[in-house]
C-alpha positions as CSV (number, residue, x, y, z in Angstrom):
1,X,-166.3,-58.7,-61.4
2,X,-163.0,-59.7,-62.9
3,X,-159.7,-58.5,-61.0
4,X,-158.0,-55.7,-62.6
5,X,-154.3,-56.6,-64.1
6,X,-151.8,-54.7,-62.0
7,X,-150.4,-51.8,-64.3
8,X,-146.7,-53.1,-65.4
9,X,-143.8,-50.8,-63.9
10,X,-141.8,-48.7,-66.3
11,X,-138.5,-50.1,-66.7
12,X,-135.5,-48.3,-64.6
13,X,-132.4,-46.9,-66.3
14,X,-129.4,-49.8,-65.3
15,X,-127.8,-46.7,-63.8
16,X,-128.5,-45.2,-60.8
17,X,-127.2,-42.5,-58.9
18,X,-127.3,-41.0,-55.2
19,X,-126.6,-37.3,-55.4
20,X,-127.1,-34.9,-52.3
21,X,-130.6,-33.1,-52.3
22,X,-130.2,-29.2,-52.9
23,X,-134.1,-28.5,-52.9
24,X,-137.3,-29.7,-54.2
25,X,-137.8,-27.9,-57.6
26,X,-134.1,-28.1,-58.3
27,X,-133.9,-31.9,-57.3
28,X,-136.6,-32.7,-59.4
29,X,-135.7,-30.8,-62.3
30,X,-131.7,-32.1,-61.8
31,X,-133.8,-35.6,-62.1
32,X,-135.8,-35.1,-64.7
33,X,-132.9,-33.9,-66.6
34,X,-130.9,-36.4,-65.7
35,X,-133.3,-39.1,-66.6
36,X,-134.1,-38.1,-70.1
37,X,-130.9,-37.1,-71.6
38,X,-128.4,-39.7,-70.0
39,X,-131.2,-42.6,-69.0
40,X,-129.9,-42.6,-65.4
41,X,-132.2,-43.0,-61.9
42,X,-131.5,-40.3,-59.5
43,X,-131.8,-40.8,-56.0
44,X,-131.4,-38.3,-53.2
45,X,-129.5,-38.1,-50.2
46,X,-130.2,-35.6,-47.3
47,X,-127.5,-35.7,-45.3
48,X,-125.4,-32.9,-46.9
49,X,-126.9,-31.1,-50.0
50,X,-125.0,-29.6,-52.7
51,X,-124.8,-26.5,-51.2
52,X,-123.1,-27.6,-48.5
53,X,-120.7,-28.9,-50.9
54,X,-120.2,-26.2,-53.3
55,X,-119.3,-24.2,-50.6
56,X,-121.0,-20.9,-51.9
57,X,-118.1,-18.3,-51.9
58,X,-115.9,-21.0,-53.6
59,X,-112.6,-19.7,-50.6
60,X,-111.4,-22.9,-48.9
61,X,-109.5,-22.3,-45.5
62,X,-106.0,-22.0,-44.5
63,X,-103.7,-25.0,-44.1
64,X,-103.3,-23.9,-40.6
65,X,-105.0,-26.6,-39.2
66,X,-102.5,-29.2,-37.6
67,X,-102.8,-31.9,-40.4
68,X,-106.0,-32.2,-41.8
69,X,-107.8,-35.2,-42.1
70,X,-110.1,-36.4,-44.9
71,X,-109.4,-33.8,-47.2
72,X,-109.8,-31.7,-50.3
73,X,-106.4,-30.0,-50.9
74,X,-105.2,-28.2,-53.5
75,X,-101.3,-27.5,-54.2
76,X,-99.7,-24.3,-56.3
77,X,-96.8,-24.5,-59.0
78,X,-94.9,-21.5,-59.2
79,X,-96.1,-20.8,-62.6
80,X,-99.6,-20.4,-61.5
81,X,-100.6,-24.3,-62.4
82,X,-102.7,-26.4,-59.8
83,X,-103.1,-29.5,-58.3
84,X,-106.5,-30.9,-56.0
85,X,-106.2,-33.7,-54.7
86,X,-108.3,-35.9,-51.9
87,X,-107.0,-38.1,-48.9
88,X,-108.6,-39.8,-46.2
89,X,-105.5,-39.8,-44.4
90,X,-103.4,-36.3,-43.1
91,X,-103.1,-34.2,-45.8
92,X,-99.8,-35.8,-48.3
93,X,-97.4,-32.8,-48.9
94,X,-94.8,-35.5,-47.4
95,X,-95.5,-38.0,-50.1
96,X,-95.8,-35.3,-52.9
97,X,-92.6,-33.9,-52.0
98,X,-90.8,-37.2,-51.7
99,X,-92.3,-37.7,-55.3
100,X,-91.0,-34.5,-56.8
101,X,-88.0,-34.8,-54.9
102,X,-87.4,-38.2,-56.9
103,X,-89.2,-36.9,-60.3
104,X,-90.3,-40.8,-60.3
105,X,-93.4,-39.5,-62.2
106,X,-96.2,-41.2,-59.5
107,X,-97.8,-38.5,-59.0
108,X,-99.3,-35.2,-61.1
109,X,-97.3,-33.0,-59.1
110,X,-93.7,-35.0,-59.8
111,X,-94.8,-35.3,-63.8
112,X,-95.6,-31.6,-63.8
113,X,-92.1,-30.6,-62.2
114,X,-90.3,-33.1,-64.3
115,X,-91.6,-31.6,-68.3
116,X,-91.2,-28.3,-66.4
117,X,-88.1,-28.6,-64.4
118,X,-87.8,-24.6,-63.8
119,X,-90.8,-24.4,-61.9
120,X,-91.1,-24.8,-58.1
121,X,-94.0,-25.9,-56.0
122,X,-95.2,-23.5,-53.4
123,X,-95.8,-26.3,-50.3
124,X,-96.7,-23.7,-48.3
125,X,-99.1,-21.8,-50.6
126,X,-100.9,-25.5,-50.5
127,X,-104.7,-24.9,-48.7
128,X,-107.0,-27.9,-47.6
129,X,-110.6,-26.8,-49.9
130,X,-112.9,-28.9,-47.3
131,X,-111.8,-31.0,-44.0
132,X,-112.8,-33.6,-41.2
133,X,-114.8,-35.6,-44.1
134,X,-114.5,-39.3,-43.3
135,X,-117.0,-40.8,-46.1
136,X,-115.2,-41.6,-49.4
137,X,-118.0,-40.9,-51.7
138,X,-118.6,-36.9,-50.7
139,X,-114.4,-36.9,-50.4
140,X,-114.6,-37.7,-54.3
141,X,-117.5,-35.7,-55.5
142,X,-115.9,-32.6,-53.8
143,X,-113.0,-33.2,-55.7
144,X,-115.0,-33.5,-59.0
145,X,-116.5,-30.3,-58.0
146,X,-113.5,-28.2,-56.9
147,X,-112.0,-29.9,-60.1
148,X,-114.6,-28.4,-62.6
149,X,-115.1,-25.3,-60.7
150,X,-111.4,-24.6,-61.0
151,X,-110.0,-26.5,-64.0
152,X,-106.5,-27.2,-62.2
153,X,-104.2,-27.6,-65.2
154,X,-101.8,-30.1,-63.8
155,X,-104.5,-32.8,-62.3
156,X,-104.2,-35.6,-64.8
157,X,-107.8,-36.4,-64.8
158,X,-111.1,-35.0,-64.2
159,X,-112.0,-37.1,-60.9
160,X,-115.2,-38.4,-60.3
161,X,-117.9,-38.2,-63.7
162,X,-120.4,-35.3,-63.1
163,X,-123.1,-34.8,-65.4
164,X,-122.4,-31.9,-67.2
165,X,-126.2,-30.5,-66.1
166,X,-124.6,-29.8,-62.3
167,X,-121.9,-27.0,-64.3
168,X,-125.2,-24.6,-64.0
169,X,-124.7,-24.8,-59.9
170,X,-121.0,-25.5,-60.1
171,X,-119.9,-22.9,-62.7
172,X,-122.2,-20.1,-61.5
C-alpha cells in the first residue's frame, strides 16, 4: 500500500491581522468577510472583545479623574469641531495648549485654531473616551473606532486602518 501524498496547505493571505473576538458567528463571519474581499488572515484575540471596546452606549466619562493615563481623549472647538487623540502618558492638554498657544502648527488642534483664529478651544469641555489602557495596540484601534464612530472634523487623519466591514458594529 503506497503512502498517501499529504494534501498541500492553501496558501495564506501575506496579511494578517489580530482583532479582538466579539462572538463565534460574528467572528467567523467578520473572517470570512475579511478573507475574501481584502485577502487578509484574521486571527482572534480574547482578551477584550469588540464590545468592550465600542463601549455600547458610545458616552465616555468625565475628565474628572486626576490625569488619566493611557488614554482616548477627545477635545472640543468652540465651533462644534473635534479632536481624539490617544496617549500612553497623562492626558496632553499641556502640550496642546502650549501648541495653540504658539500656533506652531504641530499639532491638529494648533492648525485648526490657526485657519480659524476666531475660535476657541474648550479645555475644559475636553473628556477622556476610555482610560488606564497600557497596551499600544487596543490604545490605537480605540482611537480608529471613536474616530469613525464620530468623524471628528479637525483630526487630520483617520488613525489606525479598519476594514470598512467593522462600520456595521461601529456605525450601528
Amino acid at each position: 500500500m503506497k503512502p498517501s501524498k499529504p494534501k498541500p496547505k492553501a496558501a495564506s493571505a501575506p496579511i494578517r491581522i489580530t482583532i479582538p473576538c466579539l462572538s463565534p458567528p460574528v467572528s467567523h463571519q467578520i473572517s470570512r468577510l475579511v478573507k475574501n474581499k481584502a485577502n487578509i488572515d484574521v486571527t482572534f484575540s480574547n482578551n477584550k472583545t469588540i464590545k468592550t471596546l465600542l463601549h455600547a452606549n458610545g458616552r465616555g466619562t468625565s475628565c474628572s479623574t486626576p490625569k488619566p493615563r493611557g488614554c482616548v481623549y477627545q477635545i472640543l472647538c468652540g465651533c462644534g469641531d473635534t479632536y481624539i487623540g490617544e496617549t500612553l502618558r497623562p492626558l496632553r492638554l499641556k502640550e496642546h495648549r502650549a501648541s495653540v498657544n504658539k500656533l506652531d502648527l504641530i499639532s491638529a488642534v494648533s492648525e485648526h485654531i490657526s485657519k480659524n483664529q476666531d475660535h476657541a478651544i474648550i479645555w475644559e469641555a475636553t473628556k477622556a473616551l476610555s482610560v488606564n489602557n497600557s497596551n499600544w495596540r487596543q490604545r490605537k484601534l480605540q482611537e480608529a473606532i471613536d474616530i469613525r464612530r464620530s468623524r471628528p472634523a479637525i483630526n487630520c487623519d483617520q488613525g489606525t486602518h479598519l476594514p470598512s466591514a467593522w462600520d456595521l458594529i461601529i456605525l450601528e
